[in-house]
C-alpha positions as CSV (number, residue, x, y, z in Angstrom):
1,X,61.9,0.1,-63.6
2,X,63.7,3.3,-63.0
3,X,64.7,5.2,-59.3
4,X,62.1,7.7,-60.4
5,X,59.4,4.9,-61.6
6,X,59.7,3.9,-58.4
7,X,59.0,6.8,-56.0
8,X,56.1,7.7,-57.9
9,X,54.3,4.3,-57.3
10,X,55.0,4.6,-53.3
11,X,51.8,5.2,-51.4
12,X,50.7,9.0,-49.7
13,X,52.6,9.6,-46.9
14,X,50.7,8.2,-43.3
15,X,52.8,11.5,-41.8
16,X,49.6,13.8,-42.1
17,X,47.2,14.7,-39.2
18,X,45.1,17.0,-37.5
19,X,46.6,20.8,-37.5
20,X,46.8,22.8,-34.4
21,X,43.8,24.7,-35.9
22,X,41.7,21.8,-35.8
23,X,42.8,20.6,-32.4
24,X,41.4,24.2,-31.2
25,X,38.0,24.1,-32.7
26,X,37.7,20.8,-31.8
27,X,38.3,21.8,-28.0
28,X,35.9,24.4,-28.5
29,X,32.9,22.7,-29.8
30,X,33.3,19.8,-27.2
31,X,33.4,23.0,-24.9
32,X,30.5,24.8,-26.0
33,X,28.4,21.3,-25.7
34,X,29.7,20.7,-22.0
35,X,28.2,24.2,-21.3
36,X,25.3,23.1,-23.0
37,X,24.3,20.2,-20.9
38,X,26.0,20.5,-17.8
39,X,22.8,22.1,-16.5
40,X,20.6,19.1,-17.6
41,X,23.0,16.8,-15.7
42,X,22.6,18.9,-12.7
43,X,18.9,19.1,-12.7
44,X,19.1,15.3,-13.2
45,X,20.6,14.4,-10.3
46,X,19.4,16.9,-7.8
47,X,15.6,15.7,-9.0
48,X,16.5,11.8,-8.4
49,X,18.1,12.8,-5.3
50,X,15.0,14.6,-4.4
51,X,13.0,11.7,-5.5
52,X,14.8,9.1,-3.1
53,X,14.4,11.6,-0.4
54,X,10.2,11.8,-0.7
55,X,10.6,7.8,-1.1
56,X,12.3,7.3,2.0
57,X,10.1,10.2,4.0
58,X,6.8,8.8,3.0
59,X,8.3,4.9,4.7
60,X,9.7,7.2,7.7
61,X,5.9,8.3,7.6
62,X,4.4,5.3,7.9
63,X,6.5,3.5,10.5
64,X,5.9,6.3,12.6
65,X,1.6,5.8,11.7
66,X,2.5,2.1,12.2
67,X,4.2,2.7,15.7
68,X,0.7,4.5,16.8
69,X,-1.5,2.2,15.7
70,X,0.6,-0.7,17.5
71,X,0.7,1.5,20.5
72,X,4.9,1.6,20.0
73,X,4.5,5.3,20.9
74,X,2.5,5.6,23.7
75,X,0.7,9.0,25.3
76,X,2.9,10.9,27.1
77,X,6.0,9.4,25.1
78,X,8.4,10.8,23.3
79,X,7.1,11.6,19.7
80,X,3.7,11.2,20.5
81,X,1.9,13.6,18.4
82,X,1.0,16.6,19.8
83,X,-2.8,18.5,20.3
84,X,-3.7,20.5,17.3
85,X,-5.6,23.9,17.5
86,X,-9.1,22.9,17.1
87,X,-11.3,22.5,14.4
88,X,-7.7,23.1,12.1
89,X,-5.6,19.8,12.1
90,X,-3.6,21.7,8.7
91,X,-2.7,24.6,11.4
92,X,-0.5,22.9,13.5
93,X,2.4,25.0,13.9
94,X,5.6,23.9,12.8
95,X,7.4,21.8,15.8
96,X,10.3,22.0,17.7
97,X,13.0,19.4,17.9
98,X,11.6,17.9,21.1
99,X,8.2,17.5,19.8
100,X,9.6,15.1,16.6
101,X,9.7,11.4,16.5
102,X,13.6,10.2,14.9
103,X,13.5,7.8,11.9
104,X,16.9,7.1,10.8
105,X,16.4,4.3,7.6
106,X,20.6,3.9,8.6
107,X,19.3,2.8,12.3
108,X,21.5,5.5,13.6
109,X,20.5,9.0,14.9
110,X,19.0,12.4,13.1
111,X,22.1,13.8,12.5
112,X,22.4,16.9,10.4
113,X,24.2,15.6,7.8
114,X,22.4,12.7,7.5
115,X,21.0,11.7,4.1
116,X,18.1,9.4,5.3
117,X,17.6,10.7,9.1
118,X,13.8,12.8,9.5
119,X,12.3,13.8,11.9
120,X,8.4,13.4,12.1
121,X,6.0,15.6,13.2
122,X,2.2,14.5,14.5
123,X,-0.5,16.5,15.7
124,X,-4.1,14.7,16.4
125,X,-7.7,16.2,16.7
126,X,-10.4,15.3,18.1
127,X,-13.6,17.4,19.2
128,X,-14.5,15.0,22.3
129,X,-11.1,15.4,23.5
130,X,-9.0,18.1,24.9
131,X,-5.6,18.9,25.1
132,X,-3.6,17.3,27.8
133,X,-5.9,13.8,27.6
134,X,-5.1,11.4,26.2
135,X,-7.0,10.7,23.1
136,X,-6.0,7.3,22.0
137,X,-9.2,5.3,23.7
138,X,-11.5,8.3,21.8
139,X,-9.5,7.7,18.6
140,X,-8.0,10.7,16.2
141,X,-7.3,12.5,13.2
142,X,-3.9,12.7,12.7
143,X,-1.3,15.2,10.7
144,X,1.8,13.5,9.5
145,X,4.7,15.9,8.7
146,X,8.6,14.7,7.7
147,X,11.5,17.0,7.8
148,X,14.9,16.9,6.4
149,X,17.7,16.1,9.4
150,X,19.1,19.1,8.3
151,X,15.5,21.1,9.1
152,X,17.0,21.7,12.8
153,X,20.4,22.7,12.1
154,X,21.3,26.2,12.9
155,X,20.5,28.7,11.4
156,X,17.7,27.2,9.4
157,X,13.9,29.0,10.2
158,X,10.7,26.4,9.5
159,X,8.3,27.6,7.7
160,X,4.4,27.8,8.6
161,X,3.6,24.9,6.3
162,X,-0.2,26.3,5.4
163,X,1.6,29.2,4.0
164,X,4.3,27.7,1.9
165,X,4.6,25.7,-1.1
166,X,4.7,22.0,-1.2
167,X,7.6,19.9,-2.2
168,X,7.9,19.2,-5.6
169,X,10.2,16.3,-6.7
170,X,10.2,18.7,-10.8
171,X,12.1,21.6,-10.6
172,X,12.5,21.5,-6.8
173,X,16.1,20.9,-6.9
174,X,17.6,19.6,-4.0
175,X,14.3,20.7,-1.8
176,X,13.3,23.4,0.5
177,X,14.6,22.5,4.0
178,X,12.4,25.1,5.5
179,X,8.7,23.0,4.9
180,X,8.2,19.5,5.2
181,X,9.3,17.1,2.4
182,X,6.3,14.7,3.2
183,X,2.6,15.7,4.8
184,X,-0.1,13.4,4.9
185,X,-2.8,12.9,7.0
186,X,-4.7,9.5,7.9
187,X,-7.3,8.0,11.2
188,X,-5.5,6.3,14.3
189,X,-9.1,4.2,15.5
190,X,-9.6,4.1,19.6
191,X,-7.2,1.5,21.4
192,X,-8.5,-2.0,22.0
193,X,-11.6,-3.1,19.6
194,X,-11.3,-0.6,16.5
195,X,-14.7,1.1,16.3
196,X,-15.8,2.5,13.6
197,X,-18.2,4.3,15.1
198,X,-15.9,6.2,16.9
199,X,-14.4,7.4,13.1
200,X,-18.1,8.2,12.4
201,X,-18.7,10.5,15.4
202,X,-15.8,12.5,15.1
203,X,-16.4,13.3,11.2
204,X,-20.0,14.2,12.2
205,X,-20.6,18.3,12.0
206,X,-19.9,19.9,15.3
């Protein structure tokens, strides 16, 4: 077999690759796709950070109902809830730091910047009882709100919650600060024996 036999029976040469060309469009089309679904990702994780947040406030809720229904926050207490206007538990104006009950899930303080510190609002009503008494041998309704830490840093202006919008863990994105993240309200029954009747009275018509 001849020289020239030879070199036409070698294989294609393993020498050829992308083009600069290429490489650019490439880069661009990965590009364009990034831009594409970087906002997804976003909204992703601010709603499952929003989630967590409403998971943890409605347990910081109910430790604080727990703590007045064992009598752990006693009247005159700190965080004991406070007298709402009458015959309008949902008007309870927003509170003031002093008149919150601290659940950190950390065990720690309410710090600002803390991702699971909130502070808890309560307000009770009861037509047979009047502000200043204490109500807990009549029994009460009781208003549950849950701020952010971060509700009472400076700067920051509640908002009347029977004017704003609720939380929404869809399209909320990280959440509103300004209103609660949690409201619910439930019964706290009169101290000693639990009666019912008590319940029954205070849901009667005025």
């Amino acid at each position: 077999m001849t020289k020239r036999q030879q070199q036409q029976n070698l294989p294609p040469s393993q020498d050829g690759g992308y083009t600069i060309i290429e490489s650019l469009v490439a880069m661009i089309v990965v590009s364009v796709l990034m831009i594409a679904i970087a906002p997804v990702m976003a909204f992703s994780v601010a709603t499952r950070v929003q989630a967590r947040r409403v998971e943890l406030a409605t347990q910081a809720a109910k430790t604080y109902i727990d703590a007045l229904r064992t009598g752990t926050i006693k009247f005159g207490g700190s965080g004991f809830p406070t007298a709402a206007p009458a015959n309008d538990l949902a008007s309870a104006a927003p509170p003031a730091v002093g008149d919150t009950y601290c659940v950190n899930m950390n065990g720690g303080g309410c710090e600002p910047n803390s991702n699971k510190g909130f502070y808890v609002q309560g307000a009770w009503l009861n037509q047979n009882a009047t502000a200043g008494n204490d109500p807990t041998s009549k029994g009460y309704q009781l208003l549950v709100r849950v701020y952010r830490a971060d509700s009472f840093a400076g700067g920051v202006t509640l908002r009347p919650p029977k004017t704003a919008t609720k939380q929404s863990v869809v399209g909320s994105g990280l959440g509103d600060k300004t209103i609660p993240v949690v409201e619910m309200s439930t019964e706290i029954p009169a101290s000693g024996t639990p009666s019912y009747s008590s319940i029954s009275d205070r849901l009667k018509k005025p």
